[in-house]
C-alpha positions as CSV (number, residue, x, y, z in Angstrom):
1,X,54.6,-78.0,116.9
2,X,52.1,-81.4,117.1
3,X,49.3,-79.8,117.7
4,X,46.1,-80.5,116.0
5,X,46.1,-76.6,114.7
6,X,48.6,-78.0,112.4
7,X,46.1,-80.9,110.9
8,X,44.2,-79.7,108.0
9,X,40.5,-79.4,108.5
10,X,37.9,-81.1,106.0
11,X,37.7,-77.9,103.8
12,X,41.3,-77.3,103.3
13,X,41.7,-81.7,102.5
14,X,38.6,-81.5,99.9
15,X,40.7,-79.8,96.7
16,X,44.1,-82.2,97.2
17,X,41.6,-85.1,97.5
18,X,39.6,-84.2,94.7
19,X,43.6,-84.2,93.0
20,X,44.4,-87.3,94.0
21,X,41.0,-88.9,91.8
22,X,42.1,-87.1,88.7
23,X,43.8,-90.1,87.3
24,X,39.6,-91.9,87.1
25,X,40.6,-95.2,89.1
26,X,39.0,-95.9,92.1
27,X,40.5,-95.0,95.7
28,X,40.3,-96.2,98.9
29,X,39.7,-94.1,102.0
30,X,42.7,-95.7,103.8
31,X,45.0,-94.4,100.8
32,X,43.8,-91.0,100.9
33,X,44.7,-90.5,104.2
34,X,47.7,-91.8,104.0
35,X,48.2,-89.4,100.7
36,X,47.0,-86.4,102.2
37,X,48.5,-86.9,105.5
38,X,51.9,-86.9,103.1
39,X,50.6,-84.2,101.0
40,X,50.7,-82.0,104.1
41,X,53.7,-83.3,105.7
42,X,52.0,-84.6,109.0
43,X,54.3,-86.1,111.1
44,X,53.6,-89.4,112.6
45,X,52.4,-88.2,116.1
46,X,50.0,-85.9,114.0
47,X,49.0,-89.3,111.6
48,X,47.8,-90.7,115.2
49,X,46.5,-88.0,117.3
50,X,43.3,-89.4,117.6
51,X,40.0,-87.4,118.5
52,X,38.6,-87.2,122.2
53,X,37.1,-90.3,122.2
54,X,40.1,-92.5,121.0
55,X,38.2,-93.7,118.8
56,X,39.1,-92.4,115.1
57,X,42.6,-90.3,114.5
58,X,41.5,-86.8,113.5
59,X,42.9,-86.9,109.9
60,X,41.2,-89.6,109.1
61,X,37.9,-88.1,110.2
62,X,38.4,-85.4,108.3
63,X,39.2,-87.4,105.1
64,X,36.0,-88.9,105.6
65,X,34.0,-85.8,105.8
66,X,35.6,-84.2,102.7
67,X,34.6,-87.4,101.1
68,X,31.3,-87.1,102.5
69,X,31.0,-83.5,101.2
70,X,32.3,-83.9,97.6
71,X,30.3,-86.7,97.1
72,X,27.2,-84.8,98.1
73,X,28.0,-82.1,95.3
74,X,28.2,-85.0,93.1
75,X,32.3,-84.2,92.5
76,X,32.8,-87.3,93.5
77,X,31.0,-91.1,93.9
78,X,31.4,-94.6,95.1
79,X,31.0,-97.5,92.7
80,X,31.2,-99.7,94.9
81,X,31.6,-100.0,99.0
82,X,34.7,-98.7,100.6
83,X,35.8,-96.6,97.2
84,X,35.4,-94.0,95.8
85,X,36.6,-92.0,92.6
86,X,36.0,-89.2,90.4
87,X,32.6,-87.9,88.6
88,X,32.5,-85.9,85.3
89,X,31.2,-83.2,87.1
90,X,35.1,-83.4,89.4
91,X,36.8,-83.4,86.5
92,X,35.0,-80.3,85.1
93,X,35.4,-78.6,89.1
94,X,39.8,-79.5,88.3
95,X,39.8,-78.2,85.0
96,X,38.7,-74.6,86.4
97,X,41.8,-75.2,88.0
98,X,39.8,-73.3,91.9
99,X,42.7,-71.9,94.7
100,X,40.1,-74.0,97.4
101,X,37.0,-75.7,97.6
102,X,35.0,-75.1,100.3
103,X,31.6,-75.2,101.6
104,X,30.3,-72.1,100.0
105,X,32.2,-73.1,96.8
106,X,30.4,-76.2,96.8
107,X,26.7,-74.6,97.4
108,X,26.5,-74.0,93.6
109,X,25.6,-77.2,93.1
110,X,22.1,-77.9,94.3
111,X,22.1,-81.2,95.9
112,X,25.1,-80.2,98.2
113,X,22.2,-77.1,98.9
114,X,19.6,-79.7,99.7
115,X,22.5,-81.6,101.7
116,X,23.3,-78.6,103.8
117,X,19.4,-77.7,104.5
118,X,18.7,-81.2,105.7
119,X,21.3,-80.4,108.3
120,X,19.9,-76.8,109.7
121,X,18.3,-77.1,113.1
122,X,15.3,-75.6,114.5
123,X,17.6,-72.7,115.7
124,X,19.2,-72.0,112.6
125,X,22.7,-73.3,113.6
126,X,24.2,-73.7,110.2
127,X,22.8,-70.7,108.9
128,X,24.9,-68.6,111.4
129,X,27.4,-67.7,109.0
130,X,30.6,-68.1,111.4
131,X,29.0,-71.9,111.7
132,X,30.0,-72.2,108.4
133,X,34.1,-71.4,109.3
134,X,34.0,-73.7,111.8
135,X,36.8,-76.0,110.5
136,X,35.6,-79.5,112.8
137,X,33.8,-82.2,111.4
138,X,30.7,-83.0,113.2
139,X,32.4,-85.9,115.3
140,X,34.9,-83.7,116.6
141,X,32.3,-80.3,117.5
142,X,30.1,-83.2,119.3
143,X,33.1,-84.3,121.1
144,X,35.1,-81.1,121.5
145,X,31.6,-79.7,122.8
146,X,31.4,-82.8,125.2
147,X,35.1,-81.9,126.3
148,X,34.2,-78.5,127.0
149,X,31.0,-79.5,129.0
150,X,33.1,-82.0,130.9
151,X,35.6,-79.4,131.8
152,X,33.3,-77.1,133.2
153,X,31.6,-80.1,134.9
154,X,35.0,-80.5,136.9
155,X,35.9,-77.2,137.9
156,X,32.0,-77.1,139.2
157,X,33.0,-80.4,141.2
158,X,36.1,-78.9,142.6
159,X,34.4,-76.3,143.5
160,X,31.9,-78.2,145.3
161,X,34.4,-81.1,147.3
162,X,36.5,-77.7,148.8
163,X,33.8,-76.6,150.2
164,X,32.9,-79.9,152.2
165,X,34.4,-80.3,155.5
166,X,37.8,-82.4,155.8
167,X,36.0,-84.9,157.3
168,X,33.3,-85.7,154.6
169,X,36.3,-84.8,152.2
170,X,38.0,-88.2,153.6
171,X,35.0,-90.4,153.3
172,X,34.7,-89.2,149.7
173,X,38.0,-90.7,148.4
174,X,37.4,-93.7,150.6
175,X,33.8,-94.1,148.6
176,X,35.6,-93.0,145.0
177,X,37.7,-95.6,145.3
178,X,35.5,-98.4,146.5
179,X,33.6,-97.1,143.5
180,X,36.7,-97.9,141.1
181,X,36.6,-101.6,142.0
182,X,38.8,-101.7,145.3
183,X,38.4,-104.6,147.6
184,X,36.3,-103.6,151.6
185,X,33.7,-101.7,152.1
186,X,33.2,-98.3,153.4
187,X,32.8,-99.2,156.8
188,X,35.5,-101.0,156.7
189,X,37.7,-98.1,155.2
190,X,36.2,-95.6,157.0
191,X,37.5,-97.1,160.3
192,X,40.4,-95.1,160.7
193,X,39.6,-92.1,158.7
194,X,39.5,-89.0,161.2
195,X,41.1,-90.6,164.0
196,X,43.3,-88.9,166.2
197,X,46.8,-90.6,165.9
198,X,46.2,-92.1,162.9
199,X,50.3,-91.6,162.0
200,X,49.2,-89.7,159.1
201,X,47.0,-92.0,157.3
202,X,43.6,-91.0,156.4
203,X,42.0,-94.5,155.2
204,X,43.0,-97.7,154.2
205,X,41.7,-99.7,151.4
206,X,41.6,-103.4,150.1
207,X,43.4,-103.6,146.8
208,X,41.4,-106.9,146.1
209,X,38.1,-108.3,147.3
210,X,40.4,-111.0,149.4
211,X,42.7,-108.6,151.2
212,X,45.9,-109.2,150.0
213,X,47.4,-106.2,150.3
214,X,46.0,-103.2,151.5
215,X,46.5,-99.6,150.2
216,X,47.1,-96.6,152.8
217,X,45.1,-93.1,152.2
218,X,45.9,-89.7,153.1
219,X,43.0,-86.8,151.8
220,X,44.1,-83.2,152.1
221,X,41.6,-80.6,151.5
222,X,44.2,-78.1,150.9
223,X,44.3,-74.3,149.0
224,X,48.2,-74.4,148.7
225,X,50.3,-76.9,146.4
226,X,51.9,-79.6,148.2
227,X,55.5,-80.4,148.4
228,X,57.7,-83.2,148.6
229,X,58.1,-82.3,152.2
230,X,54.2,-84.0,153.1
231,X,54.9,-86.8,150.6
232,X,58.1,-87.9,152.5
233,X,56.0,-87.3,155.8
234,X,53.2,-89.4,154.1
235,X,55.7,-92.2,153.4
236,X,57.2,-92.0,156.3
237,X,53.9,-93.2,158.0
238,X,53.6,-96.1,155.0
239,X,56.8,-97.5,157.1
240,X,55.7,-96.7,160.1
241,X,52.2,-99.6,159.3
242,X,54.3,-101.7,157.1
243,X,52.6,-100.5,154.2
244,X,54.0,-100.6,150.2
245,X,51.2,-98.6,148.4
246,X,49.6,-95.5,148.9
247,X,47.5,-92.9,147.4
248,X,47.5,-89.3,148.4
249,X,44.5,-87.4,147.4
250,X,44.4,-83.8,147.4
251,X,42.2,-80.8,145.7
252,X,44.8,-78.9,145.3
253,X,48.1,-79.6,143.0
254,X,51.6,-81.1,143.7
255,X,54.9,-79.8,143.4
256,X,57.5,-80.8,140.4
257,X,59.9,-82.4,143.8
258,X,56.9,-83.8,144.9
259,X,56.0,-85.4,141.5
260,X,59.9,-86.5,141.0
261,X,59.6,-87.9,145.1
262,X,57.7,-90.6,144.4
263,X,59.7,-91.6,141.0
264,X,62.9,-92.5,143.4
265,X,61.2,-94.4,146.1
266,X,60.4,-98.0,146.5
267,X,57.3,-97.7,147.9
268,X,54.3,-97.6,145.6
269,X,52.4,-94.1,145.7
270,X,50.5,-92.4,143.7
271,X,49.6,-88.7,143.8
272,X,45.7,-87.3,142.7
273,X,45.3,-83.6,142.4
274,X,41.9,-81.7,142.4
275,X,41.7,-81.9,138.8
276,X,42.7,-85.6,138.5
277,X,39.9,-86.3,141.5
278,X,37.3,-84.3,140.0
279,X,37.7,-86.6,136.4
280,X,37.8,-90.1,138.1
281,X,34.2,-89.0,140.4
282,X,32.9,-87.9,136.9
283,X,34.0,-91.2,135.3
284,X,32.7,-93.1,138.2
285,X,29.5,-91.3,138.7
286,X,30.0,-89.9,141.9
287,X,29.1,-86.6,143.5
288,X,27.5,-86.3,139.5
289,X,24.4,-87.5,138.0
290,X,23.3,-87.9,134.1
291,X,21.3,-85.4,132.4
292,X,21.0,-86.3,128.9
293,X,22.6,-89.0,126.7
294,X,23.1,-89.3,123.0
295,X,23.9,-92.2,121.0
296,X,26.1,-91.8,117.3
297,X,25.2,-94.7,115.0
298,X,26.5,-95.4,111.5
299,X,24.9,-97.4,109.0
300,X,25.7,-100.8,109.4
301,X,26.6,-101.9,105.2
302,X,27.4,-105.3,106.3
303,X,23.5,-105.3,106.8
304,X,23.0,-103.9,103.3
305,X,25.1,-107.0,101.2
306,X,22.9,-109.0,99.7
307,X,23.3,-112.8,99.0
308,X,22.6,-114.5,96.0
């Protein structure tokens, strides 16, 4: 299975890496992925599967790391930027000919020990020893910790719309999706939203700040999943105002027929379930506020080359 159980952490990437330097030349970080990747037969949707913030594919963090660590416990060094290759004290490390090389393997050498200290927090963090079996780079426990914040975030979100009253419920989505960058305003949104007769429709929104077309809202603050049954009634009232696109919004979840509905229709609608609602107000800040923010920097070598 492609799952990212099945991509090496740092540890288990740090003794085939160290391999891969045995011949002395110098090696770039882009060819030890790609070596390692094929060292451990990753397939290609495994090469890409990229960590929570898109921003870096997992193996490749991990490369880096290893890197990082061996180079810390002087196995390994970089002559010059972007490369790295094999130190005496590697070679010596290969020619014990270890089953792994891990953390604790590497504490024997006392500036991988001063490494490791510099890390320790004021609550001890790394010196809990099942810290030390964690097998995620510090990018990915920062963003895998993030995840699982956010997660919890969402559920307490939920949690919080299903307990409003249908009525604010409506003037939520109207206000979440003026906050996404949908044309109106909220009074002008609102004006429908409640009313008795409505044909079904709970809102309508601008798609664009000029009007042009104008997308058709229905907001269910249901417990139960809902079917195909209330999408066809939903679209039945798109028809009924002439209407192409609409959104329906529930906390709740949708049915596989409902899901495959809207797939074999002309009309344009899309369907939002609780947990799909609850991420876009996080993303767009509403119902939430911010509590704390960090910033991840790296050091900038471009900075660093000096011209003569």
């Amino acid at each position: 299975m492609n799952n990212i159980e099945n991509i090496p952490d740092y540890a288990a990437i740090m003794l085939p890496l160290l391999k891969i330097t045995v011949d002395g030349e110098e090696h770039l970080k882009r060819d030890a992925v790609e070596a390692i990747a094929n060292h451990f037969g990753l397939s290609a949707e495994l090469r890409n599967k990229l960590l929570p913030s898109g921003q870096q594919p997992i193996i490749a963090n991990r490369v880096g790391w290893a890197i990082t660590y061996l180079k810390k416990a002087g196995l390994l060094e970089s002559p010059r930027r972007s490369c790295f290759k094999i130190t005496e004290r590697g070679k010596e490390v290969l020619r014990e000919n270890p089953l792994e090389i891990d953390n604790k393997f590497l504490e024997r050498f006392p500036e991988f020990t001063e490494f490791k200290n510099t890390k320790k927090t004021s609550n001890n963090e790394f010196n809990n020893e099942d810290q030390e079996q964690i097998s995620k780079t510090p990018e990915e426990a920062i963003e895998f910790g993030y995840q699982s914040i956010r997660k919890n975030l969402a559920e307490e979100v939920l949690n919080q719309v299903k307990q409003c009253s249908p009525k604010f419920f409506e003037q939520l989505v109207v206000k979440l999706l003026l906050t996404m960058g949908y044309g109106g305003s909220l009074q002008d949104a609102g004006s429908i939203v409640g009313q008795v007769g409505d044909g079904g429709i709970d809102g309508v929104i601008k798609e664009d700040k000029l009007g042009l077309d104008a997308i058709y809202l229905q907001a269910k603050r249901w417990e139960g999943t809902v079917g195909a049954k209330e999408i066809r009634d939903f679209v039945g009232s798109l028809v009924g105002h002439k209407a192409n696109k609409g959104v329906f919004i529930t906390t709740s979840s949708f049915t596989k027929d409902a899901k495959n509905y809207v797939t074999t229709i002309q009309h344009k609608v899309v369907l939002l379930d609780g947990d799909a609602l609850a991420q876009l107000m996080i993303d767009y800040n509403v119902g939430v506020s911010n509590v704390i923010s960090y910033e991840i920097k790296k050091v900038d070598l471009d900075y660093f080359v000096e011209e003569f």
